[in-house]
VOBA-1610 file (N, C-alpha, C; in pm, whole numbers, padded with zeros to 5 digits, always signed):
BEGIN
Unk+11838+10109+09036Unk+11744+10022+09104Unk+11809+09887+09130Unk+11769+09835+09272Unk+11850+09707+09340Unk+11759+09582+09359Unk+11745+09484+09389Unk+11669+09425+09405Unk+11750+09312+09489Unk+11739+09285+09613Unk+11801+09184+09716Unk+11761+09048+09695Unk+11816+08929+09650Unk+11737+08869+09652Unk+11787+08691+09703Unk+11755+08584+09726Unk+11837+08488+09692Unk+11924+08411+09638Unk+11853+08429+09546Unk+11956+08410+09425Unk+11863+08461+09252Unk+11974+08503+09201Unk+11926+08592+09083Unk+11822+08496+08985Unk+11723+08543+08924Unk+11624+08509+08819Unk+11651+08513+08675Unk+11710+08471+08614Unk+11711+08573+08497Unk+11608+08550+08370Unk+11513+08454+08395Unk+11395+08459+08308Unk+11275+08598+08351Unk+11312+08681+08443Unk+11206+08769+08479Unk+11220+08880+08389Unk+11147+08939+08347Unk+11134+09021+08270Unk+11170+09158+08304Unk+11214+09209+08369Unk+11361+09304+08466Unk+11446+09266+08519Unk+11517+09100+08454Unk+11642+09106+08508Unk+11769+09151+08493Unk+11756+09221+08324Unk+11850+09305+08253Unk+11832+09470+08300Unk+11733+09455+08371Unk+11743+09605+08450Unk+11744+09667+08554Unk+11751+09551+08618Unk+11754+09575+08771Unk+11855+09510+08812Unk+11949+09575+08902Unk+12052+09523+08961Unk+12076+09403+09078Unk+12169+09336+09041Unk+12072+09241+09161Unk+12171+09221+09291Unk+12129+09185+09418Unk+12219+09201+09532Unk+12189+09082+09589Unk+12259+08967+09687Unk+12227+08871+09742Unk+12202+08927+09844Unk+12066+08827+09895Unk+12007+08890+10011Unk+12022+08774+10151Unk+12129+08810+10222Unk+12160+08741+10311Unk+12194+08797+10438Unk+12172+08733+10582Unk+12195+08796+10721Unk+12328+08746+10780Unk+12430+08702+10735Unk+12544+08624+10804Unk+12672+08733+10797Unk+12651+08812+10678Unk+12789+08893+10696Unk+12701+09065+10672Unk+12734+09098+10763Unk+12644+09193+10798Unk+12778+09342+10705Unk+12867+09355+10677Unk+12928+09408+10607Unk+12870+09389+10461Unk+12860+09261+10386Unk+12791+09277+10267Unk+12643+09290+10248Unk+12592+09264+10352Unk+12452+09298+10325Unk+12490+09489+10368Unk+12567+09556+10432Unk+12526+09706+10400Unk+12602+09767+10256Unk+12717+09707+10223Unk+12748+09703+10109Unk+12601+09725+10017Unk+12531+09614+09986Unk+12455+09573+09917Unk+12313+09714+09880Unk+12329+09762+10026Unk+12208+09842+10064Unk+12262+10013+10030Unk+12379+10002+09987Unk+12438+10132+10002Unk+12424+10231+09861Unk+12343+10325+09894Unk+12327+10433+09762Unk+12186+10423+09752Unk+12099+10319+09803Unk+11991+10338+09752Unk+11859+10435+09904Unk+11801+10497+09881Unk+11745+10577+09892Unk+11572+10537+09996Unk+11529+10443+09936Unk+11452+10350+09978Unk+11460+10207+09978Unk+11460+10186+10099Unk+11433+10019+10109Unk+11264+09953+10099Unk+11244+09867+10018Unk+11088+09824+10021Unk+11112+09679+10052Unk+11090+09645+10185Unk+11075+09517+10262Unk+10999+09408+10214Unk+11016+09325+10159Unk+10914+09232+10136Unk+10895+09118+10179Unk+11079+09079+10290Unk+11092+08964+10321Unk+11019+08911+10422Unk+10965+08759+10393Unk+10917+08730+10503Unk+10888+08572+10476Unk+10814+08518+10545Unk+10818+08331+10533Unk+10660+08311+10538Unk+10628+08229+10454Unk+10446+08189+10466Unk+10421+08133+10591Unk+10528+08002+10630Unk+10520+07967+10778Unk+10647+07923+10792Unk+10718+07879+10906Unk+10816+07839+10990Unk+10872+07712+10909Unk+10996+07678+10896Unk+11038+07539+10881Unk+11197+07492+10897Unk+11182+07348+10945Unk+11393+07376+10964Unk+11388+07444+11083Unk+11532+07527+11076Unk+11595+07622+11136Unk+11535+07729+11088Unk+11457+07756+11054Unk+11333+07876+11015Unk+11262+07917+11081Unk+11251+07986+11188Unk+11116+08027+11290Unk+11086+08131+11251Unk+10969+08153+11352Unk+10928+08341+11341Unk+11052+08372+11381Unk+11077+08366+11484Unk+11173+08463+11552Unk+11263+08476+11486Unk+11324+08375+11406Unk+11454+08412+11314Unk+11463+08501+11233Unk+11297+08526+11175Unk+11241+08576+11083Unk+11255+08685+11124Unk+11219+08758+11263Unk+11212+08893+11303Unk+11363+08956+11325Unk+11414+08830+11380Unk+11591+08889+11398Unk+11607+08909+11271Unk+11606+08830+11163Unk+11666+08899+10981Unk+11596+09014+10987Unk+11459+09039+10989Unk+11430+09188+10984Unk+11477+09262+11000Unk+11501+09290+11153Unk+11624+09383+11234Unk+11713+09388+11191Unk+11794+09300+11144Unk+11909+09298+11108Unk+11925+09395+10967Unk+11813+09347+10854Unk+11845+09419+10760Unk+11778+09566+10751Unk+11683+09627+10825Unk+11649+09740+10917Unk+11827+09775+10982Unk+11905+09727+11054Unk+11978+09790+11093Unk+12117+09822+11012Unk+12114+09743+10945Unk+12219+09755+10796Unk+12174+09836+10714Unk+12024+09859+10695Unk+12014+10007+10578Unk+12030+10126+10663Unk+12017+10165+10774Unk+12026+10240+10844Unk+12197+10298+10841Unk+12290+10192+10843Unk+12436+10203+10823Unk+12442+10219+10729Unk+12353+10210+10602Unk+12422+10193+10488Unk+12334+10338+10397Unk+12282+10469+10490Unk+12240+10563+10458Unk+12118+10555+10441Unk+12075+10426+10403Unk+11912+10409+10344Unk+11829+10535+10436Unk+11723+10628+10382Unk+11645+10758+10407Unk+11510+10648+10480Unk+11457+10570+10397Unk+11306+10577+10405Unk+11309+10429+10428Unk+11220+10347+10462Unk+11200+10210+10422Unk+11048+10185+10424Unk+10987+10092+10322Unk+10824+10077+10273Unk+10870+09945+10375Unk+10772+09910+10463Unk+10738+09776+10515Unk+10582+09706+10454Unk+10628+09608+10417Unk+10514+09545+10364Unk+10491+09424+10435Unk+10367+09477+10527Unk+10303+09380+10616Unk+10171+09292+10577Unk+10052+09314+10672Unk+09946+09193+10627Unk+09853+09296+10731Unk+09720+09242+10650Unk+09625+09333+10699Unk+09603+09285+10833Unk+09549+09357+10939Unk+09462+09316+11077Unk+09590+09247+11137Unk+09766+09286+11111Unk+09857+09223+11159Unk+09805+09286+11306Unk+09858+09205+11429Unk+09837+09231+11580Unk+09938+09142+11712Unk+10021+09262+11762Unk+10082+09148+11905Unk+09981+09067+11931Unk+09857+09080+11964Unk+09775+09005+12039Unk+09728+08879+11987Unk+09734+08905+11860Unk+09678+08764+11700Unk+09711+08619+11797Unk+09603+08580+11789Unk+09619+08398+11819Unk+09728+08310+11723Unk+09738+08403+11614Unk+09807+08296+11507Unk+09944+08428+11447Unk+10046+08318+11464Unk+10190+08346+11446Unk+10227+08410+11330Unk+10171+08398+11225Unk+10183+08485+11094Unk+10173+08652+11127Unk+10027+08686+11181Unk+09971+08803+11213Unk+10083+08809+11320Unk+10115+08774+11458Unk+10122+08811+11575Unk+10267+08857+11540Unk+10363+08782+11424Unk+10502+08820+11395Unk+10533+08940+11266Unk+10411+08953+11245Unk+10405+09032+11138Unk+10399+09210+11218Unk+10317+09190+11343Unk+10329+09324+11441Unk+10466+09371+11484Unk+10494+09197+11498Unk+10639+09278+11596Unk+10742+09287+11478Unk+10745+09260+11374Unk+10817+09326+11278Unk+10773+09447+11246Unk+10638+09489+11259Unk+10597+09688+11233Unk+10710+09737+11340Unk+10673+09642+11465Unk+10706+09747+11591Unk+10884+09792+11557Unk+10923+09622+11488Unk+11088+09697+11468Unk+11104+09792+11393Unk+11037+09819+11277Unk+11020+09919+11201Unk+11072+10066+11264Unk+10931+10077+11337Unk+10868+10217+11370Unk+11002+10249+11508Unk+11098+10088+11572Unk+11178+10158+11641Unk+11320+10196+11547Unk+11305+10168+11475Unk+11465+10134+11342Unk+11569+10274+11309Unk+11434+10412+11350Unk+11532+10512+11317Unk+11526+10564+11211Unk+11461+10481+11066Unk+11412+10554+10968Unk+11347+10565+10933Unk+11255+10670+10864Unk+11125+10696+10786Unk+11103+10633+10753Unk+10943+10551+10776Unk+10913+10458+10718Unk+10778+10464+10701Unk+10712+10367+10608Unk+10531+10339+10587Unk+10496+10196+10608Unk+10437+10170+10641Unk+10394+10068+10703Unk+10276+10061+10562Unk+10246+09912+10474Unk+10178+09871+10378Unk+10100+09777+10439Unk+09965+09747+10445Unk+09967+09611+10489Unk+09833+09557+10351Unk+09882+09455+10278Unk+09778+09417+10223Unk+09687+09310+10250Unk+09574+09287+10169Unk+09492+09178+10207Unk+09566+09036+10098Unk+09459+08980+10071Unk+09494+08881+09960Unk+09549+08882+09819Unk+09665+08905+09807Unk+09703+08955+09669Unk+09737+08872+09560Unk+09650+08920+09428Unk+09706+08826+09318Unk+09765+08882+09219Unk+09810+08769+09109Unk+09861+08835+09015Unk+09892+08690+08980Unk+09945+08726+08832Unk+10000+08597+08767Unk+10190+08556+08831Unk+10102+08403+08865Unk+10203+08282+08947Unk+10158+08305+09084Unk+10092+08361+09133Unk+10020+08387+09273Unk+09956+08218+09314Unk+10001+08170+09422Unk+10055+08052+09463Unk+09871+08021+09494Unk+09846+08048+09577Unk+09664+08011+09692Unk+09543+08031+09575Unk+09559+08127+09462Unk+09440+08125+09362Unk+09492+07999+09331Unk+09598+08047+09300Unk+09624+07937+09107Unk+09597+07750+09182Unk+09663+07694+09305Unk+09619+07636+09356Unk+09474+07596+09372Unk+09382+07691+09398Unk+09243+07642+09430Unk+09185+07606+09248Unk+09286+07715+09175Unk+09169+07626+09029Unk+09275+07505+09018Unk+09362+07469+09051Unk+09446+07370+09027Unk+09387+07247+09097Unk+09277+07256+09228Unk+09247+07178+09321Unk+09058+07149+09194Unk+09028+07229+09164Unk+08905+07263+09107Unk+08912+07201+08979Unk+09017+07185+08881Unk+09001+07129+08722Unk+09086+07005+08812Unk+09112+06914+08886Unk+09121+06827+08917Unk+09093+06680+08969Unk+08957+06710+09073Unk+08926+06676+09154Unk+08778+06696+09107Unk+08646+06577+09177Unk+08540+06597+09155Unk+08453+06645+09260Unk+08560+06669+09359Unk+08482+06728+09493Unk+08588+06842+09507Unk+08535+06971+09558Unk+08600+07037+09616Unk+08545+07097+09759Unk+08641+07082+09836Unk+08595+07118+10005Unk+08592+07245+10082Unk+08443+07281+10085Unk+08442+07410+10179Unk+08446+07441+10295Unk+08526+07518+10365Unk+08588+07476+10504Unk+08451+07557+10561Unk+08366+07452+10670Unk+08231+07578+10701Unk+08116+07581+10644Unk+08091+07709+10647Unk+07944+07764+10591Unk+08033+07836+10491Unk+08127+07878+10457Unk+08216+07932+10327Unk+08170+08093+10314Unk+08090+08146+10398Unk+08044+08224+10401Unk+08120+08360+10453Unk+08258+08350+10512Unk+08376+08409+10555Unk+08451+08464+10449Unk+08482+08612+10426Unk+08495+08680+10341Unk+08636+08734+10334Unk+08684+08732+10215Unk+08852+08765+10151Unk+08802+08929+10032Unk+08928+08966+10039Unk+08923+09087+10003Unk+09020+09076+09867Unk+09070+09044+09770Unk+09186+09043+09675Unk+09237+09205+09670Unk+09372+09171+09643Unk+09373+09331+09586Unk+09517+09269+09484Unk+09522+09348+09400Unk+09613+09324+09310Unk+09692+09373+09318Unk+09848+09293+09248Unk+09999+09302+09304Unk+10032+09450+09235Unk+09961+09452+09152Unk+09996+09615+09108Unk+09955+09735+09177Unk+09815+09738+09237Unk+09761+09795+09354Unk+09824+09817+09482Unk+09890+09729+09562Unk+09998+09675+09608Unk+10090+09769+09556Unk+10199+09777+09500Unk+10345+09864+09472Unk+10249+09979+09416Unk+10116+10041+09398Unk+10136+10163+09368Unk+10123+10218+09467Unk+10036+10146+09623Unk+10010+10198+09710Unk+10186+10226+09801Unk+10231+10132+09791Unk+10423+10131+09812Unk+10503+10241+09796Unk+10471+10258+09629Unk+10523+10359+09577Unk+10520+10507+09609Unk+10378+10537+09653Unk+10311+10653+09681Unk+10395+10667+09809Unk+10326+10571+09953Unk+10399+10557+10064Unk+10546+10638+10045Unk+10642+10589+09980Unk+10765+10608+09983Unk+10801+10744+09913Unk+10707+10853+09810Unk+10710+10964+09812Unk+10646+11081+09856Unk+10562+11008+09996Unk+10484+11096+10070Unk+10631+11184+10161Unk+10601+11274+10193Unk+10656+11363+10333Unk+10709+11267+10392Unk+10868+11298+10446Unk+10930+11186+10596Unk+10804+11190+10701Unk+10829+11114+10725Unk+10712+11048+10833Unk+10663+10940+10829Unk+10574+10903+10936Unk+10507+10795+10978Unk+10387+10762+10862Unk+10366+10664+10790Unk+10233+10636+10708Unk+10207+10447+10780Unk+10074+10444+10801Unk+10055+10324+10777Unk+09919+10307+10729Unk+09917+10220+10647Unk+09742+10198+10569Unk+09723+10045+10558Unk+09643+10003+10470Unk+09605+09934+10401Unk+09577+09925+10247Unk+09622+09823+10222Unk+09628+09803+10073Unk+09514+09688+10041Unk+09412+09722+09964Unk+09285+09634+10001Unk+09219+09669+09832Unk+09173+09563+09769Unk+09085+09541+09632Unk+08996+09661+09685Unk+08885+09662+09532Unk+08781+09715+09599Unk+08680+09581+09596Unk+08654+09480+09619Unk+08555+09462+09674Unk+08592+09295+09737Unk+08505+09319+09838Unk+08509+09163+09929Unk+08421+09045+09882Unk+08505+08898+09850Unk+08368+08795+09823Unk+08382+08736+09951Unk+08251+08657+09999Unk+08233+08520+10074Unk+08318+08430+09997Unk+08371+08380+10070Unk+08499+08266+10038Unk+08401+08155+09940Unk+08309+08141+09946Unk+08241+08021+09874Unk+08183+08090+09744Unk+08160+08213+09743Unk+08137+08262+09615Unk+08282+08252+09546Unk+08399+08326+09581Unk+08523+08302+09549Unk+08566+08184+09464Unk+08511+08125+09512Unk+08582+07957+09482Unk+08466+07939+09324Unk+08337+07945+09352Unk+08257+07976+09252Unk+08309+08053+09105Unk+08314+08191+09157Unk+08401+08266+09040Unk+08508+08187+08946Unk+08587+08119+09052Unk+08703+08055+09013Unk+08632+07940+08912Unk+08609+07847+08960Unk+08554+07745+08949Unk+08495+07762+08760Unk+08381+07876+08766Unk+08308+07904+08631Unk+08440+07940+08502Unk+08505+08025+08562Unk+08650+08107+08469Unk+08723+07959+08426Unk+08729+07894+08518Unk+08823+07772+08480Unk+08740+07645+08408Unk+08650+07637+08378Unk+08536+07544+08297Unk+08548+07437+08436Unk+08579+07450+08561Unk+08571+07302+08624Unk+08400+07262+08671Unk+08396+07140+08666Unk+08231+07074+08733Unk+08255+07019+08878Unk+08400+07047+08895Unk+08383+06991+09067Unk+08264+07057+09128Unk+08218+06957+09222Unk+08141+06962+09354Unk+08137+07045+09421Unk+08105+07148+09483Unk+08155+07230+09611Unk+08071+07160+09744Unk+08150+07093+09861Unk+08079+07080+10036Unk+08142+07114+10057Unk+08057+07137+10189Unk+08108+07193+10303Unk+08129+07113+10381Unk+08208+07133+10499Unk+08322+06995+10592Unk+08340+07103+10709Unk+08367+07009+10835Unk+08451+07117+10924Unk+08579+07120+10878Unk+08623+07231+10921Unk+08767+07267+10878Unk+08881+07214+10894Unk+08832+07087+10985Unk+08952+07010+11013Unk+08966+06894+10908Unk+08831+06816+10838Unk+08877+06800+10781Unk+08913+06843+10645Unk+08868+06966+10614Unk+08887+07048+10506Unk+09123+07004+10495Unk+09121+07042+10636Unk+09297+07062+10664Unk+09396+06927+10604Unk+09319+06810+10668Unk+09355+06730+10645Unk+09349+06684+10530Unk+09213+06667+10431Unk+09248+06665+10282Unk+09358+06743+10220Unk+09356+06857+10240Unk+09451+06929+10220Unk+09594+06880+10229Unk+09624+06807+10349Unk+09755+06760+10413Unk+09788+06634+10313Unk+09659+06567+10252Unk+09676+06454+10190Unk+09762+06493+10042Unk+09679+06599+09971Unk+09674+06633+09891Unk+09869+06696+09853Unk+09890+06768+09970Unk+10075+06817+10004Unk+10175+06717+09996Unk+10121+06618+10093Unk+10170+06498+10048Unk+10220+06465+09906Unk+10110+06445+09829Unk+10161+06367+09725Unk+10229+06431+09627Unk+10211+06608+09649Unk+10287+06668+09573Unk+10440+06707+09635Unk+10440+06687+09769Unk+10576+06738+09858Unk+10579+06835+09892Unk+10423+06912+09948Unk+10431+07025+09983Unk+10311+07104+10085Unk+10272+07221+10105Unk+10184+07224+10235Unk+10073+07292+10114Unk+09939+07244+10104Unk+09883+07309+10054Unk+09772+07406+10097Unk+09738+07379+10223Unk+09698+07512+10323Unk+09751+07420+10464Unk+09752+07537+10584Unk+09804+07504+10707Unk+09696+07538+10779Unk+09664+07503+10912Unk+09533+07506+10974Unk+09530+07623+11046Unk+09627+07710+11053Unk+09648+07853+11101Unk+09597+07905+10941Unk+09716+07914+10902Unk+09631+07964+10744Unk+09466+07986+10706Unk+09393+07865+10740Unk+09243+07857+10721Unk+09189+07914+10825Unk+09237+07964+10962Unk+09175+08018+11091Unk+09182+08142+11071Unk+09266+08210+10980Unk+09307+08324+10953Unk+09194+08357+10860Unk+09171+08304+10777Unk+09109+08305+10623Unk+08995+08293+10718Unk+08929+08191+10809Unk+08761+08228+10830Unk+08772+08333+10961Unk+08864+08376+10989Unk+08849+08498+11057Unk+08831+08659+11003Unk+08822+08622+10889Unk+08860+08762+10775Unk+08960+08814+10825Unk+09055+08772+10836Unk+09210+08826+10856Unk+09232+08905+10703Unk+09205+08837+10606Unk+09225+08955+10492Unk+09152+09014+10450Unk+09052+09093+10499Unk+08967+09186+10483Unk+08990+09308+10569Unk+09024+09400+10486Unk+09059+09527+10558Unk+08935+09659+10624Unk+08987+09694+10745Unk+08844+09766+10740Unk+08861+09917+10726Unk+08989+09971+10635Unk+08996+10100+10570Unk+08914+10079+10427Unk+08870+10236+10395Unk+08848+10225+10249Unk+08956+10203+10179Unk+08892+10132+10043Unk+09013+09975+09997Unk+09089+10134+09890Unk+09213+10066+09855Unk+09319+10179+09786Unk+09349+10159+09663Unk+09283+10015+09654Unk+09293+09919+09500Unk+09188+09927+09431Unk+09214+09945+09284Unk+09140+10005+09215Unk+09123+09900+09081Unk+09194+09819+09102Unk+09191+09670+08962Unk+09076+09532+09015Unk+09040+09532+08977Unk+08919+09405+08973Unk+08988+09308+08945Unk+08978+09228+09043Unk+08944+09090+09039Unk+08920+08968+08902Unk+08772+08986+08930Unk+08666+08938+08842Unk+08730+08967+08647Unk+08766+09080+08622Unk+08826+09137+08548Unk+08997+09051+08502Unk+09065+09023+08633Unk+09193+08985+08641Unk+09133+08837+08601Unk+09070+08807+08698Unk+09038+08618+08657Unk+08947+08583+08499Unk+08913+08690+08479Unk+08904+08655+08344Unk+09000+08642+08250Unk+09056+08726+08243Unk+09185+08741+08159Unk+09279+08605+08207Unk+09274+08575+08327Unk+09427+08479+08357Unk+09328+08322+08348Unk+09218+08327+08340Unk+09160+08179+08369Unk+09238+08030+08231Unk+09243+08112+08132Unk+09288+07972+08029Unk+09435+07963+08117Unk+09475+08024+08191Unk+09666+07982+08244Unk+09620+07887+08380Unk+09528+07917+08451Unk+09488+07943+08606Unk+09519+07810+08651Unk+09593+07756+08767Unk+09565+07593+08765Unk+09612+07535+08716Unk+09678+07512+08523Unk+09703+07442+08463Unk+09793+07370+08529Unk+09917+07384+08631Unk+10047+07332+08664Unk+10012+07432+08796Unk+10065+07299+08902Unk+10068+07351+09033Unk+10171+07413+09098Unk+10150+07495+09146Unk+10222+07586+09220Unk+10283+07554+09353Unk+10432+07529+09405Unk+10464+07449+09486Unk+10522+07566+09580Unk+10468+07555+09736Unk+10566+07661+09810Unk+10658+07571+09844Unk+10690+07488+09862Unk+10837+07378+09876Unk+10906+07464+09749Unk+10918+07398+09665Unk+11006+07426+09533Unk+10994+07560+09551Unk+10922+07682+09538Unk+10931+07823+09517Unk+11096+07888+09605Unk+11041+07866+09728Unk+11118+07927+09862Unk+11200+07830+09959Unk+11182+07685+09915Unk+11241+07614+09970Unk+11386+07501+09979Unk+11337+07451+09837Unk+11442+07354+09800Unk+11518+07428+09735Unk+11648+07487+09835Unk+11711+07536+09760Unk+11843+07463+09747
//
């Protein structure tokens, strides 16, 4: 077992067992090197949003690229792990680049499954742990709306079993959804959160713009984006709510109990995670 990555982890708790490969698009000889012997590729790469010399499009050319290096490098199968209600047509660049990475997929030449999940957590999961981080902080917390716009969680383990399966079905075409079983209204959500984490913040409601802009204030002072206004158009569009029957079978409610004394305590930075490198 391989694992591509930026640069190696070694506080993770499989880093003594998993092999590790740098995951880079510039020398296209070591990235098939890298890819060579293994059997399945499971895609995961991708960018929350654009930055720098970072675009979608760059984003879709690395795709291809490493789609066309496992292909040289024998790879059989590849799991693509996309985003639910991904679409060419999507108003917003996340979804709309997330299609035309299926489409490279499905032209790439190898067996592949197409994953797409909704909102996924798990412990260090950046957008929960954030909102109780925004919630044991602050004496107001801001609901973008009527809050009444509904998210689906499904858990990161739910997620790779649905992966897993994908990748020992029959060669062929699979594409699904990877979806919790059950959907909250975004303002109950925050609620749940809110009770698990002992916070007394406030919950209003705001238009979403300025929901964005607190938000922007808030990135600021930490050096980082803490929602983007595509991000929240997505979120009250139910972009992560899937409309297959859901494949995830772990609760939520269940998960946030168990993780609430961690939840929030220390904020979660997508700068520092994926960025400052």
């Amino acid at each position: 077992m391989r694992t591509l990555s930026r640069e190696r982890d070694p506080s993770h708790p499989l880093a003594d067992r998993v092999e590790f490969g740098r995951l880079q698009f510039e020398d296209r000889a070591e990235l098939v090197a890298a890819l060579a012997g293994a059997h399945t590729l499971y895609n995961t790469y991708w960018v929350r949003f654009p930055r720098g010399t970072t675009t979608w499009d760059s984003v879709v050319a690395n795709t291809r690229t490493l789609l066309a290096a496992a292909r040289e490098a024998g790879v059989r199968r590849v799991v693509q792990v996309s985003v639910t209600n991904a679409s060419a047509g999507s108003p917003l660049p996340y979804y709309r680049h997330k299609a035309i990475a299926e489409q490279a997929v499905r032209d790439s030449g190898l067996a592949y499954a197409i994953v797409r999940p909704t909102l996924v957590f798990a412990p260090g999961d950046i957008l929960l742990n954030n909102i109780a981080w925004t919630l044991r902080r602050f004496p107001v917390f801001l609901i973008p709306g009527d809050g009444r716009y509904r998210v689906q969680p499904v858990a990161a383990d739910d997620v790779a079993d649905v992966c897993v399966g994908a990748a020992r079905a029959a060669d062929g075409a699979i594409e699904c959804d990877a979806a919790g079983p059950a959907a909250y209204e975004y303002e109950r959500l925050v609620r749940m959160i809110r009770a698990a984490v002992g916070a007394r913040s406030r919950l209003v409601h705001v238009p979403p713009g300025v929901a964005v802009a607190a938000g922007g204030v808030v990135g600021r002072l930490k050096r980082d984006a803490l929602i983007t206004e595509r991000e929240l158009a997505g979120l009250m569009d139910e972009a992560l709510v899937s409309r297959e029957p859901p494949r995830g079978t772990r609760s939520f409610e269940n998960w946030l109990a168990a993780e609430a004394g961690a939840l929030g305590r220390v904020y979660a930075s997508e700068y520092a995670r994926n960025w400052r490198r």
